[in-house]
Backbone as a printed PyTorch tensor [residue, N CA C, xyz], in Angstrom:
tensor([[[125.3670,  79.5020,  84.5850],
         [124.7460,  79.8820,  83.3390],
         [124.2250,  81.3140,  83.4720]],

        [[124.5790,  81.9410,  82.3770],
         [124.2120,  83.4910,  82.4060],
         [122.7630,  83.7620,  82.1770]],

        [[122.3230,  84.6500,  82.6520],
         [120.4130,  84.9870,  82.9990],
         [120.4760,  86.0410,  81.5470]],

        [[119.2840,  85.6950,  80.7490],
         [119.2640,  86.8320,  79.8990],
         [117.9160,  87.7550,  80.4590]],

        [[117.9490,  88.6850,  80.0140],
         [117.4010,  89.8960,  80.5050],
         [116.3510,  90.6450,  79.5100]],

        [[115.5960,  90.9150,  79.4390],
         [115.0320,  91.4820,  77.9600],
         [115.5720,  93.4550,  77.9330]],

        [[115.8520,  93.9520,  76.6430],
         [116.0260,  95.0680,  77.0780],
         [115.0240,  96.1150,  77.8010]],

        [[113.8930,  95.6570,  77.7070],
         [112.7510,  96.7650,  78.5000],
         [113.0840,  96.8240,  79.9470]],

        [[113.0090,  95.0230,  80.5050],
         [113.3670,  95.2640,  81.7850],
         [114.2320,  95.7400,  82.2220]],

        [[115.6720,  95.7020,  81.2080],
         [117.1950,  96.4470,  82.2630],
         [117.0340,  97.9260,  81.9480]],

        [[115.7730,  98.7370,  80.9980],
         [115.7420,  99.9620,  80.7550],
         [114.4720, 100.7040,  82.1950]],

        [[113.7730,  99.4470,  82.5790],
         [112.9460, 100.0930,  83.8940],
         [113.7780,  99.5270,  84.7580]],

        [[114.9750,  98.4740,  85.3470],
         [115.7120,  98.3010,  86.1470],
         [116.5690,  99.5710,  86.6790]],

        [[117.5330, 100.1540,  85.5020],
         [118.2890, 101.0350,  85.2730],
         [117.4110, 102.3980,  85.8980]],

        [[115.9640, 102.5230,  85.6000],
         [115.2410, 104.0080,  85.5540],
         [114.8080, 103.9440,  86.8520]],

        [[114.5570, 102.7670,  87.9220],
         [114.4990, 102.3010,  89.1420],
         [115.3460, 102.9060,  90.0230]],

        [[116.3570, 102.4260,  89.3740],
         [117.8950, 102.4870,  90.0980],
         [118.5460, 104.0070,  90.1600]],

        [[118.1620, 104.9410,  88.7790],
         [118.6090, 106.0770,  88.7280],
         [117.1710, 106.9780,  89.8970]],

        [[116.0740, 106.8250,  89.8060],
         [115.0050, 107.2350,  91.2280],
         [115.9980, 107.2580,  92.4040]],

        [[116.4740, 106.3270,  92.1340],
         [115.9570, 105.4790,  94.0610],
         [117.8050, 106.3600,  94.3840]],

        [[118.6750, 106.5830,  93.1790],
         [120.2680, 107.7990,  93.6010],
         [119.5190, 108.8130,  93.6370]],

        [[118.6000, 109.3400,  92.9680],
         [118.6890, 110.8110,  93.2170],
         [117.8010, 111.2640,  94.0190]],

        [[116.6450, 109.9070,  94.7740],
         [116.6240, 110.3350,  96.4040],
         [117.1010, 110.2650,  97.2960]],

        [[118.1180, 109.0490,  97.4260],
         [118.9540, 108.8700,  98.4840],
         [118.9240, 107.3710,  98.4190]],

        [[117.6880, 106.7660,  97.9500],
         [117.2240, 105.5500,  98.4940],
         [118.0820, 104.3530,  97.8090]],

        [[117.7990, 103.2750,  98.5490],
         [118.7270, 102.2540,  97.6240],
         [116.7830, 101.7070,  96.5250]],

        [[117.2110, 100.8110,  95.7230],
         [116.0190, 100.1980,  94.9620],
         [116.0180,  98.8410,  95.2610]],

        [[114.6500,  98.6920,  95.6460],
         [113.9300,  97.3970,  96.4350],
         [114.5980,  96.9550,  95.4470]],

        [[114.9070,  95.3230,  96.4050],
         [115.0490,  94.4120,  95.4580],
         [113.2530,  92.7900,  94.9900]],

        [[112.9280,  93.4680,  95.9330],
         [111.7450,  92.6590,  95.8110],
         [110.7390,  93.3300,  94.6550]],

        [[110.1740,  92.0950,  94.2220],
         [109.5600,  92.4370,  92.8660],
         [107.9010,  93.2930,  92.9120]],

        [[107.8420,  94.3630,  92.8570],
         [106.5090,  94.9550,  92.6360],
         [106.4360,  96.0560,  94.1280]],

        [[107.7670,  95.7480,  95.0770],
         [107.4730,  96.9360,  96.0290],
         [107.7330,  98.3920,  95.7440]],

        [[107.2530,  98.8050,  96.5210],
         [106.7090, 100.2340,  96.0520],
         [107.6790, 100.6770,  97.0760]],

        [[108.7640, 101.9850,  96.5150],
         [109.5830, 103.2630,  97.3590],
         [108.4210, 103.6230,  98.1080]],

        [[109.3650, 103.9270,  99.9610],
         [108.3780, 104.8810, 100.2370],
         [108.7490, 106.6700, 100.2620]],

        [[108.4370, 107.2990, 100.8250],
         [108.3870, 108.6360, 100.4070],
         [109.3750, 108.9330, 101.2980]],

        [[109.9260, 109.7100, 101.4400],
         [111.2270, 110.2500, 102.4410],
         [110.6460, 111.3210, 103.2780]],

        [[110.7750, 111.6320, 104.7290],
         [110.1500, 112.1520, 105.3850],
         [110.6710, 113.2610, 105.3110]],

        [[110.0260, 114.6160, 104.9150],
         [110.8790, 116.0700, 104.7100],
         [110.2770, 116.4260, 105.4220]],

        [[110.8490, 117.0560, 106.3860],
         [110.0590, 118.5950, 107.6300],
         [109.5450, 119.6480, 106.4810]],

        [[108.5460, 119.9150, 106.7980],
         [108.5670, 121.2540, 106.2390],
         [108.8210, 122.5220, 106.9240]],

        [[109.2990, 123.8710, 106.2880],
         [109.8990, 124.5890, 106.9000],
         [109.0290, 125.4590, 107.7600]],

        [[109.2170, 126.2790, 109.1530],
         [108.5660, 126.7490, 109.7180],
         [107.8460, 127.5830, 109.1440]],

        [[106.4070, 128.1620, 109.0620],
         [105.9990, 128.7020, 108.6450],
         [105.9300, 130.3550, 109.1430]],

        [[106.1300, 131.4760, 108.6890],
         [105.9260, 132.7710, 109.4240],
         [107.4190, 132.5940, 110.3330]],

        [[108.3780, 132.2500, 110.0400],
         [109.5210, 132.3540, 110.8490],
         [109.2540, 133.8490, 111.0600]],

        [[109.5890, 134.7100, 112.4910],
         [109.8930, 136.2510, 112.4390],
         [111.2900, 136.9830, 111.4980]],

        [[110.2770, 137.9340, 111.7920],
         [111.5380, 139.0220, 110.4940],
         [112.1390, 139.3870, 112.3100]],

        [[113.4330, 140.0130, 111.8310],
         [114.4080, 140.0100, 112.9470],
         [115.0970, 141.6660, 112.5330]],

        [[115.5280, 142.6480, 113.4310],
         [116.1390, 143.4420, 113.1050],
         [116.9110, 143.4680, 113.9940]],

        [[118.6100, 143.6740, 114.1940],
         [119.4860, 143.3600, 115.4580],
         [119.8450, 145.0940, 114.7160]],

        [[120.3450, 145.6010, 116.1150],
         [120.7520, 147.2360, 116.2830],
         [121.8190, 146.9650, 116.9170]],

        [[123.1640, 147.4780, 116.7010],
         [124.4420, 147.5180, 117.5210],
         [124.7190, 148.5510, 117.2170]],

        [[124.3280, 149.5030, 118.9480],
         [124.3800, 150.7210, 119.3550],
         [124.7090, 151.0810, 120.5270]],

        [[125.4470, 151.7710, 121.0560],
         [125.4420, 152.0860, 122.3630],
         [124.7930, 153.6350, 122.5610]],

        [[123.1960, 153.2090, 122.8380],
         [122.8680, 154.3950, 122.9730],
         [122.8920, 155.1600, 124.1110]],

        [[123.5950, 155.1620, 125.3410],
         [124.2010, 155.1310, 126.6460],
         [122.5480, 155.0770, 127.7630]],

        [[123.2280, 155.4390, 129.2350],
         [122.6500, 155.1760, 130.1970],
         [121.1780, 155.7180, 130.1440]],

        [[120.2450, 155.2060, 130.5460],
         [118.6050, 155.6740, 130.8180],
         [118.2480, 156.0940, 129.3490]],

        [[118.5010, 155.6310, 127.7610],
         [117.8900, 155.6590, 126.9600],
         [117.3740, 154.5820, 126.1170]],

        [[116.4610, 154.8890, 125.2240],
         [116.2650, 153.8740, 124.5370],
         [116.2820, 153.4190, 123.0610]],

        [[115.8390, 152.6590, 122.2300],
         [115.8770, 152.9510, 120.7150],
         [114.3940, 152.3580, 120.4630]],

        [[113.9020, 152.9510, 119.3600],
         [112.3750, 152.5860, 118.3730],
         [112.8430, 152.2770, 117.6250]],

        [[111.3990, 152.2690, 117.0080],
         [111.9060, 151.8330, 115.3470],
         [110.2470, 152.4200, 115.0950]],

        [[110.3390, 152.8690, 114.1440],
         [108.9010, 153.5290, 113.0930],
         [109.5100, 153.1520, 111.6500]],

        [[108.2140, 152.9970, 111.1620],
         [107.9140, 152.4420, 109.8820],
         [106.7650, 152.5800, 108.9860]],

        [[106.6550, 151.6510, 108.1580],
         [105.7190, 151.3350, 106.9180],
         [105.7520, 149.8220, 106.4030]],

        [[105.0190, 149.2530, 107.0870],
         [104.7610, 147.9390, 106.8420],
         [104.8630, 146.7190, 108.3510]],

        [[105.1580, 145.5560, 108.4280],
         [104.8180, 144.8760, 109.1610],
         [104.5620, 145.4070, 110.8440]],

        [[103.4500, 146.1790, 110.9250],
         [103.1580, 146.4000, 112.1600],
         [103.2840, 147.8930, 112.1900]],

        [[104.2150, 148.4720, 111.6140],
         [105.0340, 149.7190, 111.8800],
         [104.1060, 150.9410, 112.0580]],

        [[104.0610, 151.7750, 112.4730],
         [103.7820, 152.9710, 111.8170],
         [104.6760, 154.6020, 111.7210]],

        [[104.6810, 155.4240, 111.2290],
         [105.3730, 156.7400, 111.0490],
         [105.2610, 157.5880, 112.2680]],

        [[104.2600, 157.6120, 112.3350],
         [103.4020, 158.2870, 113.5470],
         [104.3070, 158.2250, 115.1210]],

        [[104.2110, 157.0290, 114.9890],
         [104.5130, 156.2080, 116.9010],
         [105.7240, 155.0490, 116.3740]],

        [[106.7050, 155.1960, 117.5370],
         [107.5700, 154.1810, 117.4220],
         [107.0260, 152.8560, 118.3380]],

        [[107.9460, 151.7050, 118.0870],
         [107.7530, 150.3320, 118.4900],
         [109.5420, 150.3120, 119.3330]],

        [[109.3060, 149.9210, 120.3700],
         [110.5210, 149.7890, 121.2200],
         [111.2290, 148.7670, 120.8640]],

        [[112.4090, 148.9160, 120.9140],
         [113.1770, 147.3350, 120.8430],
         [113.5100, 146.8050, 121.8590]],

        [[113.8950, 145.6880, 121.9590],
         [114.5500, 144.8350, 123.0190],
         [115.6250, 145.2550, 123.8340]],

        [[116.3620, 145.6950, 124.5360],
         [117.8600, 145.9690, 124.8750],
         [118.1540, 144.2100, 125.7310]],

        [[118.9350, 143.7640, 124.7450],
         [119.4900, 142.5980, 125.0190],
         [121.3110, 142.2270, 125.3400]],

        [[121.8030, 143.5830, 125.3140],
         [122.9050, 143.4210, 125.7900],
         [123.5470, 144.9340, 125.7170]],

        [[124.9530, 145.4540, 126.4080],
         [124.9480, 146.7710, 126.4840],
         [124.9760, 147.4070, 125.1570]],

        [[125.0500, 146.8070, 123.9080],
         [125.0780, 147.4360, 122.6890],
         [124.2930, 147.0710, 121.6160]],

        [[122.9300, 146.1470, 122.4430],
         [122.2120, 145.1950, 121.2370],
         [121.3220, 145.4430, 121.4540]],

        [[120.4490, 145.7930, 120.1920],
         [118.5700, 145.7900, 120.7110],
         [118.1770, 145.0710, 119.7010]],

        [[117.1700, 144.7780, 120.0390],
         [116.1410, 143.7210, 118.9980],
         [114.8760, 144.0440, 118.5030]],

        [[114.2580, 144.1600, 117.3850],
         [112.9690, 144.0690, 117.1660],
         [112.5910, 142.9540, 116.6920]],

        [[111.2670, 142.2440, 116.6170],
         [111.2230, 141.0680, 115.8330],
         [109.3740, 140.9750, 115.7070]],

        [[109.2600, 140.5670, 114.5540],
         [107.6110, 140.4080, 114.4870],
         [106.5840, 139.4790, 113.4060]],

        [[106.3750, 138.9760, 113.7260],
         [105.3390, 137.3510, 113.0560],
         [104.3120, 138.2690, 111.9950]],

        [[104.0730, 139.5290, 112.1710],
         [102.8060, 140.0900, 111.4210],
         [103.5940, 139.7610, 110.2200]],

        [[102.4380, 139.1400, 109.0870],
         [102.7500, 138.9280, 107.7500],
         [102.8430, 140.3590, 106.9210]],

        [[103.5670, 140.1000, 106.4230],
         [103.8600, 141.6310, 105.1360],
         [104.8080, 141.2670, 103.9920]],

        [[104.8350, 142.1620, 103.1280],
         [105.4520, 141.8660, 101.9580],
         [106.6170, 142.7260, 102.0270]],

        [[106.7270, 144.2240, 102.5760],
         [108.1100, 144.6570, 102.4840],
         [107.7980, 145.8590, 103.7390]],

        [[108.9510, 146.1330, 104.4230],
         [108.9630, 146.8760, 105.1470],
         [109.9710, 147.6620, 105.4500]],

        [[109.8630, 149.3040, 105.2620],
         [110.6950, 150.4470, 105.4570],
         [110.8310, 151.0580, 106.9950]],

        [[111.6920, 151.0630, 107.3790],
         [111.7620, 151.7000, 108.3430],
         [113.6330, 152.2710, 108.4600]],

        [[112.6740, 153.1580, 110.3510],
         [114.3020, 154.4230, 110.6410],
         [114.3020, 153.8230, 111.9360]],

        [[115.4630, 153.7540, 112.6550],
         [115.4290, 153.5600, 114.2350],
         [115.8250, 155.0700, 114.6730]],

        [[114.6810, 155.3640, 116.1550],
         [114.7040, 156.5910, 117.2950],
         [115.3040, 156.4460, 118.1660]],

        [[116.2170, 157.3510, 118.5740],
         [116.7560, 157.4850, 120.0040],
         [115.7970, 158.0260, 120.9800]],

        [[115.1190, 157.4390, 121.8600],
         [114.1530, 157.7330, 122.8880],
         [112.8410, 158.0500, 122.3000]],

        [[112.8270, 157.6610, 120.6180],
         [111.4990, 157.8270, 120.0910],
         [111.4490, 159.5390, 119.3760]],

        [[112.6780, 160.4160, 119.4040],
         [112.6330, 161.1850, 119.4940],
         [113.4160, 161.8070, 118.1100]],

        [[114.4990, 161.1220, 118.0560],
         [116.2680, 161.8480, 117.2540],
         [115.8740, 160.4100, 116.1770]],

        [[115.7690, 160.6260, 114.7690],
         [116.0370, 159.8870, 113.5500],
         [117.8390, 159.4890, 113.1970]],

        [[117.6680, 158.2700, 112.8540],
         [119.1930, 157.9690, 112.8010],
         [119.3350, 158.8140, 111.3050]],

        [[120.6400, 159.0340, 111.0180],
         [120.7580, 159.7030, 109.7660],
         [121.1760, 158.4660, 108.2050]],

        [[121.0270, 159.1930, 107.1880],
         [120.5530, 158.5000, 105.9570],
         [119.1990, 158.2850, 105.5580]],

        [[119.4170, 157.6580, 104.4100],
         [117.6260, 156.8430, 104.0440],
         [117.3620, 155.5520, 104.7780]],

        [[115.9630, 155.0170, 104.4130],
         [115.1860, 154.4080, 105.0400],
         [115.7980, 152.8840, 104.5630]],

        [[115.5160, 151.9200, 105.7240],
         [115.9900, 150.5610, 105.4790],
         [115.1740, 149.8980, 104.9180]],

        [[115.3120, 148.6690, 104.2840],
         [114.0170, 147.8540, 103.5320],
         [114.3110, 146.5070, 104.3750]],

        [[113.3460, 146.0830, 104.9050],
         [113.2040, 144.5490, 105.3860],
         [112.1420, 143.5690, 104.3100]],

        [[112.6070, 142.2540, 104.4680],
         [111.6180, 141.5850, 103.7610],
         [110.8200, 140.0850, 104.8650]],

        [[110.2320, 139.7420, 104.5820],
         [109.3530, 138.9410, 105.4010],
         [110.3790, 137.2990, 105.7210]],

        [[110.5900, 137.4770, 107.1670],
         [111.3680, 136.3700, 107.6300],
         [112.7170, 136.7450, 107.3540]],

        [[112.9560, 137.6900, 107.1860],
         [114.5910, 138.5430, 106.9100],
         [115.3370, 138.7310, 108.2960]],

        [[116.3910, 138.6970, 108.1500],
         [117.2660, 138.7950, 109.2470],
         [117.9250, 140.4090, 108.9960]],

        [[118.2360, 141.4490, 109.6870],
         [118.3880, 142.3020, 109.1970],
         [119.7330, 143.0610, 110.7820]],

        [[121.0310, 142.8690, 110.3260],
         [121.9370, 143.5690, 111.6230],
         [122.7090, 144.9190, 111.3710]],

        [[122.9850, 145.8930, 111.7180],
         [123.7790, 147.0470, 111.4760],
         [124.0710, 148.0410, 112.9930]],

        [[124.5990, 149.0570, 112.4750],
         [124.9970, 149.6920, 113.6010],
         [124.0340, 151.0440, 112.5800]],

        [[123.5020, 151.7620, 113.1080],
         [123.1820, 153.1850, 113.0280],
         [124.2570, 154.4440, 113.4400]],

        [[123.7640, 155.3660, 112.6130],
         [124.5850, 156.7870, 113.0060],
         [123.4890, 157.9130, 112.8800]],

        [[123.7720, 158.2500, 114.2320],
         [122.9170, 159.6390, 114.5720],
         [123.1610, 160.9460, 114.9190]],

        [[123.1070, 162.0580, 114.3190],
         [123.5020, 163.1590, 114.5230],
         [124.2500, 164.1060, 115.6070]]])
């Protein structure tokens, strides 16, 4: 014998059922249980902004970086990493909203063009050209 249904209930059955697809979840079948919440990581907070340099700036030198904004200043350069014969790294957690900068050869020689823009938790890779 067929079960009749009232339409309210197959319209909160149905609105159950459409929840529980567009979290993932299946819908209890027990009467009055409650979904639970789906466990989301939240994302790291302050991930570092990253600047990768692919340069070969040859034997016994080094590369900076000067700036305007996260950490930077115009004045004095910030050294990078030399992480492989043609890779340097800068990277830095200080919070900021936008940041310009030039990379130095030995702190000294400006790469040529205008100034780069980084943004906070940005990944940022290139090769430079210097005079």
């Amino acid at each position: 014998m067929a079960r009749v249904v009232s339409s309210s209930k197959r319209r909160s059955k149905v609105a159950v059922a459409r929840r529980s697809e567009s979290s993932g979840r299946r819908p209890s079948s027990k009467k009055g249980a409650k979904l639970k919440k789906s466990s989301v990581k939240k994302a790291v907070p302050n991930e570092p902004a990253r600047i990768v340099v692919k340069y070969d700036v040859g034997f016994n030198n080094t590369l900076s970086i000067r700036g305007n904004g996260a950490g930077l200043s115009w004045d004095r350069g910030a050294p990078l990493k030399n992480v492989g014969p043609d890779e340097w790294v800068w990277e830095t957690n200080a919070p900021f909203t936008d940041c310009e900068f030039k990379v130095l050869i030995n702190d000294q020689n400006y790469e040529c063009g205008e100034n780069h823009h980084l943004g906070p938790s940005s990944k940022f890779q290139y090769t430079p050209s210097f005079p």
